[in-house]
N, C-alpha and C positions, 0 to 999 in steps of 0.2 A: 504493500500500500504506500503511496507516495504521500508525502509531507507536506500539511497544507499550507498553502502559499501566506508569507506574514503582509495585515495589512499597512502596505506601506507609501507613502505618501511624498513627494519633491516638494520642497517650499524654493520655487523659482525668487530669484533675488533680482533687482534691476543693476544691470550691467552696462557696460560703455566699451568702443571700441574707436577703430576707424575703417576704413576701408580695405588696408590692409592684413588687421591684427583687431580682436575684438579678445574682454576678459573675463569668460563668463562664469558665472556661480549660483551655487543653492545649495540646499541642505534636506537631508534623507532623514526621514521623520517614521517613527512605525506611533501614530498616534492619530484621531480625527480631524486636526486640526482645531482652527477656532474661531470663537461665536463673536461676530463684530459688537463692541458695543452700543447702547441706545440711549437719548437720552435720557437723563433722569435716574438711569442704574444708579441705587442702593451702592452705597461703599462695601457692601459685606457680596455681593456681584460682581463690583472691580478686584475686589481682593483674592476670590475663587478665580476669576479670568489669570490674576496677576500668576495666581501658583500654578497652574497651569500652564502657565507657560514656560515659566523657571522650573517647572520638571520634568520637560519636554523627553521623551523618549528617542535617542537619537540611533540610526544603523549605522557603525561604523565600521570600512572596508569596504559598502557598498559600490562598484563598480557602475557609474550612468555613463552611456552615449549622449552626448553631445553635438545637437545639427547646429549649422547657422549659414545662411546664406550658401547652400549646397556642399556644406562642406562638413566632414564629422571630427571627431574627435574622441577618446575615451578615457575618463580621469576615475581613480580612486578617492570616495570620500576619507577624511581624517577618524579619528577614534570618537568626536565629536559628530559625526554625521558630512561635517562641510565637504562642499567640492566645490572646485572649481579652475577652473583650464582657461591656457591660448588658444586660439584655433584662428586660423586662416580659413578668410570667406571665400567660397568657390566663385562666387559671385559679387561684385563691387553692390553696395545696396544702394538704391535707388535714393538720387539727393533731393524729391521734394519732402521727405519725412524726414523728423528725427528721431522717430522710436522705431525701433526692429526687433524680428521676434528669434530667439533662440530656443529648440527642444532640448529638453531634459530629461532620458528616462531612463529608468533602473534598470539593469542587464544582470544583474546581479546583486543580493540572491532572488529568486523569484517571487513576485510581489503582486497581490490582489488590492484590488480598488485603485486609488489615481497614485498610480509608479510613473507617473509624467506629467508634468510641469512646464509652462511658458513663460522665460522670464525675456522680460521687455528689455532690448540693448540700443543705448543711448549711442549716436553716430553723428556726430557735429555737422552741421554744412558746410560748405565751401564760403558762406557768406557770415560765417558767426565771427565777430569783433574778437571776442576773450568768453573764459570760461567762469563760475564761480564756485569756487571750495567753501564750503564754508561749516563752523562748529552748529551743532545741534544742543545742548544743554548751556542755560543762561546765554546765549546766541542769540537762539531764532525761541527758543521753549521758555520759558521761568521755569526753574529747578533748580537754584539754591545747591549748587554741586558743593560749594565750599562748607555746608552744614548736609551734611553726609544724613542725620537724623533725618530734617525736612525732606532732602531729596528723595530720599527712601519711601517716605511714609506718602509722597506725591505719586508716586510709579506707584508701591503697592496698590493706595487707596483710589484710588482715581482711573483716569481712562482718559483714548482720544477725545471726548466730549469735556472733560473737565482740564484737561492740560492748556493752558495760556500763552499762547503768542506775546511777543515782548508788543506793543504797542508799534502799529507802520510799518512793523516785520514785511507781513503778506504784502502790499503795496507794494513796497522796496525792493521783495527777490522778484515781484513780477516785473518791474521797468527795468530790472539787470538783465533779464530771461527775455523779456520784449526786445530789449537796447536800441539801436539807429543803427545796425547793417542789416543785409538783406537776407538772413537767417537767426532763427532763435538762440541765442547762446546756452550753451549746455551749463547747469546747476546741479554741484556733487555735495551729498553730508559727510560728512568724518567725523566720527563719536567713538566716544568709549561706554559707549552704551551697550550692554548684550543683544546679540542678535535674537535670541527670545521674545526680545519688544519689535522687533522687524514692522509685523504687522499693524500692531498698535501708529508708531510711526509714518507707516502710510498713510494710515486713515485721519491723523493729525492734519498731516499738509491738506491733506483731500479738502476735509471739512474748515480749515483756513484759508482755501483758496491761493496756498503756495505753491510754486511750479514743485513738479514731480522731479526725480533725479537719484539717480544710484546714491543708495547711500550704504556708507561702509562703520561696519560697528566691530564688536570684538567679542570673543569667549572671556566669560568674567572666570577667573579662577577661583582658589578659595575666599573665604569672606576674607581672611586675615590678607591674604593680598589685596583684595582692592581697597580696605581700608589703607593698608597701604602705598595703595596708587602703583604700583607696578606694574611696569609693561603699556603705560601708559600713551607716556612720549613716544617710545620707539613704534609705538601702535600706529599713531596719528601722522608721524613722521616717515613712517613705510609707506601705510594707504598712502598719503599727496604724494607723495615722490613717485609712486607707481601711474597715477593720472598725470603728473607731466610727462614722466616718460613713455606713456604709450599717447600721448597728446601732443607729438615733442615740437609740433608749429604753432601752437596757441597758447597767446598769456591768459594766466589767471589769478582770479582777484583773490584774494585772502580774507576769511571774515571769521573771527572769532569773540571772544571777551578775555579780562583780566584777571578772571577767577581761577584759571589756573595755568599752565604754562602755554596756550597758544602762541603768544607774543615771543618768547624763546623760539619754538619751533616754526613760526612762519619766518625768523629772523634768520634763523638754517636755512629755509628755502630758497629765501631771497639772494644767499650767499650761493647757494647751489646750482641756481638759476637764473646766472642776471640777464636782467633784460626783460624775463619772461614774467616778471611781479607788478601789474601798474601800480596797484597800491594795495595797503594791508589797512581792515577795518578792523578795530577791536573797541568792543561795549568793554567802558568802564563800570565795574558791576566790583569792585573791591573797594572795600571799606578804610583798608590801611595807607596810612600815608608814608609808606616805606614803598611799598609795592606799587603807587605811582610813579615812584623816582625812579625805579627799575625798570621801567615800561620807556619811560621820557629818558633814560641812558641807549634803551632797545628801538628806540625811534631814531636817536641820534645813527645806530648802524645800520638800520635800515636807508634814511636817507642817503649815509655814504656808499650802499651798494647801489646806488640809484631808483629807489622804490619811495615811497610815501608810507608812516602809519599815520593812521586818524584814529586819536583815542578819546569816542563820543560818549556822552552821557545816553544819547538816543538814536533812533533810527535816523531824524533828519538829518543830524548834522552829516552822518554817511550818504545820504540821498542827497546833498546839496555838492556836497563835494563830487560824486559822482557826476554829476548836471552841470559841471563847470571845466569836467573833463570831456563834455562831450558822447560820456558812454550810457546814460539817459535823458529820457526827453523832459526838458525844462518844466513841462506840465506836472510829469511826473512825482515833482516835489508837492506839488498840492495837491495829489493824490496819497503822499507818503503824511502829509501834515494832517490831513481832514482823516486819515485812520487812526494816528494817532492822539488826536487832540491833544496837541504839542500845548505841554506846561511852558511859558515865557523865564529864560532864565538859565536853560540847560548850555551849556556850551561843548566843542569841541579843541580841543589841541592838534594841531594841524603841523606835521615837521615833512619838512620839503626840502629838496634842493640845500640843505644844510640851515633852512632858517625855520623860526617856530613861530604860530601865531596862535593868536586865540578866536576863535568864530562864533560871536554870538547866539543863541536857540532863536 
């Protein structure tokens, strides 16, 4: 009697490439998946969702094929379930789109119910200005990453319905993503968030009305590591380094906050990449006045690689400065203002070209 098939499940992940070289991934789940949330869920509903998903049952060893624009591939998941592969398209993909679709199915071991998955691959156009990278927690989210407590008890209790956009957030990634060339500019997340919240996280931007875009997270180890924040930087600092170099003809913008080491790590980039940084955005969101000195020393080398940081109290100052560059449309800021019902008062620090100024809200 043969051994009945385990039900096992692809969570297709959004991916990016180019015409060349695309870098696709998912993760091999022997579980139902899960139930979007609605609004109004009960905290003791987001908090069943939460564990559920942080006990994800993962196939590790799993063997999927991989198509993509006529062309295969066959990668090994990790111990964790993840896969993910190169693969050269047989086929250059068609440049009025920016999303493209790659399969993903399980070849091994043999798998009942959906053993196949579409994950959506992000392909620039020939008309996109710049790209934008940017942080997902205290960035674009409120999450209080620097008080570990609240961050927690936010993901556990809560859901895409109750998680908060910083104020003109949505406004601002959409006139980066719209821009003034004659293709959409591609928009990537970098987080040390677990891929466990994958989901949760799309359904954020959805219901915000933020563009879509590969977003890259990480396997949390044990609790004792990530209170200890390990494996953090070199996490954040792999992904973007992997997106410029399989993106290796288009700059991209920098957006993160002061809460934790972005501003370190876009300052690597920028040194890594010159030329390819027009400017680095980072929300001031830290409280201490040591750690602004350290930001306004990390401005100082950013400018001397030839890049800009802008370190704002809010979205507009980043939308204005954008608009002056030319890489959104001047309306765009009263779009970015009338979302966020801009408090009078907030400023920006603006270092440039080796000089600093200050930009009034």
């Amino acid at each position: 009697m043969s051994r009945r098939a385990r039900p096992i499940r692809v969570e297709a992940y959004r991916s990016y490439g180019t015409g060349r070289l695309a870098f696709v991934r998912g993760r091999v789940l022997a579980d139902a998946g899960h139930v979007r949330s609605e609004p109004g869920d009960r905290w003791l509903r987001n908090l069943r969702g939460t564990w559920r998903r942080m006990r994800s049952r993962e196939v590790p060893h799993a063997r999927v094929r991989v198509r993509f624009q006529g062309a295969e591939a066959e990668a090994v998941a990790d111990r964790e379930g993840h896969v993910h592969t190169w693969i050269v398209p047989g086929a250059a993909p068609l440049t009025d789109r920016l999303w493209h679709t790659a399969e993903l199915e399980v070849v091994h071991p043999p798998a009942s119910g959906e053993g196949r998955g579409i994950a959506a691959v992000l392909v620039p156009g020939a008309g996109a200005r710049f790209g934008v990278v940017s942080d997902l927690d205290d960035t674009v989210i409120r999450s209080d990453v620097a008080r570990l407590a609240s961050m927690v008890a936010a993901v556990a209790f809560g859901s895409a319905h109750t998680r908060e956009p910083f104020p003109g957030v949505a406004a601002f990634f959409r006139s980066l993503h719209t821009g003034t060339g004659r293709a959409p500019n591609p928009v990537f997340y970098v987080s040390n968030g677990p891929w466990n919240l994958y989901d949760v996280i799309e359904h954020f931007l959805e219901l915000r009305g933020i563009p879509f875009g590969p977003i890259e997270l990480r396997d949390w180890a044990s609790p004792w590591k990530e209170v200890r924040r390990e494996g953090r930087y070199e996490h954040k600092l792999e992904s973007i380094r992997r997106i410029f170099q399989t993106l290796d003809d288009l700059p991209l913008l920098l957006i993160g906050d002061s809460g934790e080491r972005d501003p370190e790590i876009y300052r690597d980039l920028v040194r890594e990449f010159p030329s390819r940084v027009p400017a680095v955005y980072i929300r001031d969101v830290s409280r201490d006045p040591l750690r602004k000195r350290e930001i306004a020393e990390l401005a100082d080398e950013v400018s001397a690689a030839g890049s800009a940081l802008v370190l704002a109290d809010d979205t507009l100052a980043a939308a204005r400065h954008a608009a002056e560059q030319g890489w959104i449309d001047g309306a765009a800021v009263d779009a970015v203002a009338a979302e966020s019902h801009h408090v009078a008062g907030h400023a920006a620090t603006v270092v440039e070209g080796g000089e600093e100024r200050r930009e009034p809200g």
